[in-house]
C-alpha positions as CSV (number, residue, x, y, z in Angstrom):
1,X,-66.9,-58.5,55.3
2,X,-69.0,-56.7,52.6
3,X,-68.4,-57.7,49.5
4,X,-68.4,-54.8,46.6
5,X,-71.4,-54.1,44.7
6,X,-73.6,-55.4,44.0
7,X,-75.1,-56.4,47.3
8,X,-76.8,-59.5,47.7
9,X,-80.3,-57.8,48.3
10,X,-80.3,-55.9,45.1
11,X,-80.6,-59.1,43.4
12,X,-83.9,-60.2,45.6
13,X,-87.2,-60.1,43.2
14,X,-89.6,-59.1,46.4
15,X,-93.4,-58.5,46.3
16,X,-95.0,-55.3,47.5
17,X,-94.7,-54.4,50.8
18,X,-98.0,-55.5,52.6
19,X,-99.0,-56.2,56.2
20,X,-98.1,-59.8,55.6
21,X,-94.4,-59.0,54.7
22,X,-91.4,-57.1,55.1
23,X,-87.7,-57.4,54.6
24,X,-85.4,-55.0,56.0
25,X,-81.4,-55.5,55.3
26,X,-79.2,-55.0,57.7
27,X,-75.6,-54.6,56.3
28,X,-72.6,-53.7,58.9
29,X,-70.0,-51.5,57.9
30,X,-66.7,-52.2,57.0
31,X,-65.1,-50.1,60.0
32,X,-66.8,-52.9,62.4
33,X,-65.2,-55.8,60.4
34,X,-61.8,-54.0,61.0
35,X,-62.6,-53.7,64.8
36,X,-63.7,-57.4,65.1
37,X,-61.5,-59.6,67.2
38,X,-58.8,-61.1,64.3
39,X,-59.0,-64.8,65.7
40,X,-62.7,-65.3,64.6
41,X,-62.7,-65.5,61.0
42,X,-66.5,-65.2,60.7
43,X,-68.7,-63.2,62.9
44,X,-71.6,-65.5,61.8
45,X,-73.4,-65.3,65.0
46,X,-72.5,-62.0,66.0
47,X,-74.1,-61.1,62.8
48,X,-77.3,-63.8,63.5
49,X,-77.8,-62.1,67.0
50,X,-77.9,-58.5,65.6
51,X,-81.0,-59.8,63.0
52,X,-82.8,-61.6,65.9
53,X,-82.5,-59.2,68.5
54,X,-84.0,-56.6,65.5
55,X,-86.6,-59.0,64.3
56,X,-90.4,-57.8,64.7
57,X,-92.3,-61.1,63.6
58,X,-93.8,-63.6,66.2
59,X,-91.2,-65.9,64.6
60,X,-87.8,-65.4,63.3
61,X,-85.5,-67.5,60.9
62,X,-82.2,-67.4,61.0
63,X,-80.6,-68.9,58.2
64,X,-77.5,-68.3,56.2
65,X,-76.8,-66.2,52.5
66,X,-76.3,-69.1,50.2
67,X,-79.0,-71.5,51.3
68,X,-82.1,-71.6,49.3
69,X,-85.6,-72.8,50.4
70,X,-87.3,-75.2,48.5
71,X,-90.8,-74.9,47.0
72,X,-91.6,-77.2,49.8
73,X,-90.8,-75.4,52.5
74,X,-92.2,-71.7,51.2
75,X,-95.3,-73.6,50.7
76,X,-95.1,-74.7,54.3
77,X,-93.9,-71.6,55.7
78,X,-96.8,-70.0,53.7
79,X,-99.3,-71.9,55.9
80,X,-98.7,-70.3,58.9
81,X,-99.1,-73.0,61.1
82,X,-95.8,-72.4,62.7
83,X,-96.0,-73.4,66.8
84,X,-94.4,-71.3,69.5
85,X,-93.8,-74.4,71.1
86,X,-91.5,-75.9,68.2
87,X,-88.4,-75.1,66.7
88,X,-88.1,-75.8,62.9
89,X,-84.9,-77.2,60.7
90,X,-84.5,-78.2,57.3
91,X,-81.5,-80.0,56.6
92,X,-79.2,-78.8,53.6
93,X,-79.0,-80.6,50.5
94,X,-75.6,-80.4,48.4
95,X,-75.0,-80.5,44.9
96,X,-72.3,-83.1,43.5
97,X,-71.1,-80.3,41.9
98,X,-70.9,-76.8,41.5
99,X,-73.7,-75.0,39.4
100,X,-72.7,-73.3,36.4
101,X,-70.9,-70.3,35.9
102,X,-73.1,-68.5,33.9
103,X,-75.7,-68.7,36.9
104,X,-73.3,-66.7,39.1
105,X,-75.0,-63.6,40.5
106,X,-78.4,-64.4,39.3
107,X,-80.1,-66.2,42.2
108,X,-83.8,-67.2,40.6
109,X,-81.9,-68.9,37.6
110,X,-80.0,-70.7,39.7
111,X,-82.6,-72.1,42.0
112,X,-84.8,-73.0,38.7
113,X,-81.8,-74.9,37.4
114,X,-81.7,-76.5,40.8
115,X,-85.2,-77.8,40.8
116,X,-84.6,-78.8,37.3
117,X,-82.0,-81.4,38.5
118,X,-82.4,-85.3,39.5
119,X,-82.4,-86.3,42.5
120,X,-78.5,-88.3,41.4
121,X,-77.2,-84.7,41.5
122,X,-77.1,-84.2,45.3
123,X,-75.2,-85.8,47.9
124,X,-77.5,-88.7,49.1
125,X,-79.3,-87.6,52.3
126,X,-77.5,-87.9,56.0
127,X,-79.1,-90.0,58.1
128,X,-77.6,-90.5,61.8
129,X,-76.4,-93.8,62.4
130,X,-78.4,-95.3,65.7
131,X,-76.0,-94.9,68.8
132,X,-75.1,-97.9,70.1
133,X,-73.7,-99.2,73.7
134,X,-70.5,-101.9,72.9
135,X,-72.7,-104.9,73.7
136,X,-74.9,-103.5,71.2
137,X,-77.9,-101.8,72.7
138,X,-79.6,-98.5,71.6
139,X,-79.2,-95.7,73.4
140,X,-81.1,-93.5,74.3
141,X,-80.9,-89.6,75.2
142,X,-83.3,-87.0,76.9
143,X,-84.1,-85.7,73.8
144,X,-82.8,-87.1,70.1
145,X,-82.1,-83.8,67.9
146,X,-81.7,-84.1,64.2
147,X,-78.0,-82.1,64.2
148,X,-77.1,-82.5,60.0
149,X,-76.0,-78.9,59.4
150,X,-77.9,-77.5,62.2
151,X,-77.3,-73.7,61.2
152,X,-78.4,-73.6,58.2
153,X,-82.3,-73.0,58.9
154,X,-83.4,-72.6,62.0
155,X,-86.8,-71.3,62.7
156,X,-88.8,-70.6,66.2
157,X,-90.9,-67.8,67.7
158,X,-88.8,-64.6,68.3
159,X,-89.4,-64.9,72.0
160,X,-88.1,-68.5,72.0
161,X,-85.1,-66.5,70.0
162,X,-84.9,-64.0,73.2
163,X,-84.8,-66.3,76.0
164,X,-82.1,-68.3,74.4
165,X,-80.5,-65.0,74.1
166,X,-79.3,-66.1,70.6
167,X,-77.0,-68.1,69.4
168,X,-73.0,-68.1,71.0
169,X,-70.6,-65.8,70.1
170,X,-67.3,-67.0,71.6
171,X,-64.5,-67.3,69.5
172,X,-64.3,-70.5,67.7
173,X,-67.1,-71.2,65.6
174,X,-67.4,-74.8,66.4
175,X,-70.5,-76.6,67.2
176,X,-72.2,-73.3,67.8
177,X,-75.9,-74.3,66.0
178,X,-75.9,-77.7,68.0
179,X,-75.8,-75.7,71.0
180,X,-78.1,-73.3,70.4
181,X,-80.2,-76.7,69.1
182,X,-79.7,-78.3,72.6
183,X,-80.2,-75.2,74.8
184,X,-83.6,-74.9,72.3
185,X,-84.5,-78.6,73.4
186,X,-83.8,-77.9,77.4
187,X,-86.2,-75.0,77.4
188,X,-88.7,-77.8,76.1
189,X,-89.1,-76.8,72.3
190,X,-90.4,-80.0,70.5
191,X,-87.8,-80.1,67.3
192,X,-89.2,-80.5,63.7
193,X,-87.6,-81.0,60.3
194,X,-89.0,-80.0,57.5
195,X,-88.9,-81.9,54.1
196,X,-86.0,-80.3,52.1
């Protein structure tokens, strides 16, 4: 549900619109949060669907509110060599603990205070442990996906985005972003991860 003033994107520092860029917010009113089915807590992908099935780029990220791209990945994102024949991730990174206070509400403090830390101050990075048969052997899969937190950035062309018809909207939220990461993998899209 919407949360009261002030909204998220009046907080957003944005350059002039040019034909390089454009943001448009999309913000669903209260009266379709009260209408929602009760048993899904959060219409995440309801919400993810209506944003891709608007989106007017050759590609389209879907990503969530409180994730923040790195200077790495702008910079890669800036070179526009995106494929339409890849999908993109970056895995998430979490802080040992919780930012300060005072950064609440002010989002380019708090991502300056997050480059300013050392790398002690996140969670060490996830790495999948090799999947192995009981007398020890490797195995193997049609495709090996990097799943860590699969939802939190995914990037791919907006057509890709179309044809997968989005991501699932049933009503338990579980393991939706791996399936939409699978289903992206069957079609033949070539998974990368970005550096986080």
């Amino acid at each position: 549900p919407p949360l009261p003033p002030p909204r998220l994107s009046s907080s957003l520092s944005l350059p002039a619109p040019s034909p390089s860029f454009s943001l448009r917010v999309l913000t669903v009113p209260p009266s379709v949060h009260a209408s929602a089915n009760a048993t899904v807590p959060f219409l995440e992908y309801h919400a993810k669907n209506v944003g891709i099935r608007r989106a007017r780029g050759l590609f389209t990220l879907v990503t969530n509110p409180d994730t923040l791209l790195s200077p790495s990945i702008i910079t890669f994102l800036a070179s526009r060599s995106l494929s339409p024949t890849r999908f993109y991730r970056a895995r998430r990174r979490e802080l040992l603990r919780p930012p300060p206070a005072h950064l609440n509400g002010r989002p380019l403090a708090l991502l300056q205070h997050i480059e300013s830390l050392p790398e002690e101050a996140f969670e060490p990075p996830v790495s999948d442990p090799p999947r192995l048969t009981s007398d020890g052997r490797r195995v193997r899969f049609m495709w090996e996906l990097d799943l860590d937190a699969s939802g939190d950035f995914v990037l791919m062309s907006t057509q890709a985005w179309h044809s997968l018809r989005g991501g699932v909207e049933d009503g338990d939220n579980v393991h939706h972003d791996t399936r939409l990461l699978c289903a992206a993998a069957a079609r033949g899209l070539t998974q990368t991860t970005l550096p986080s």
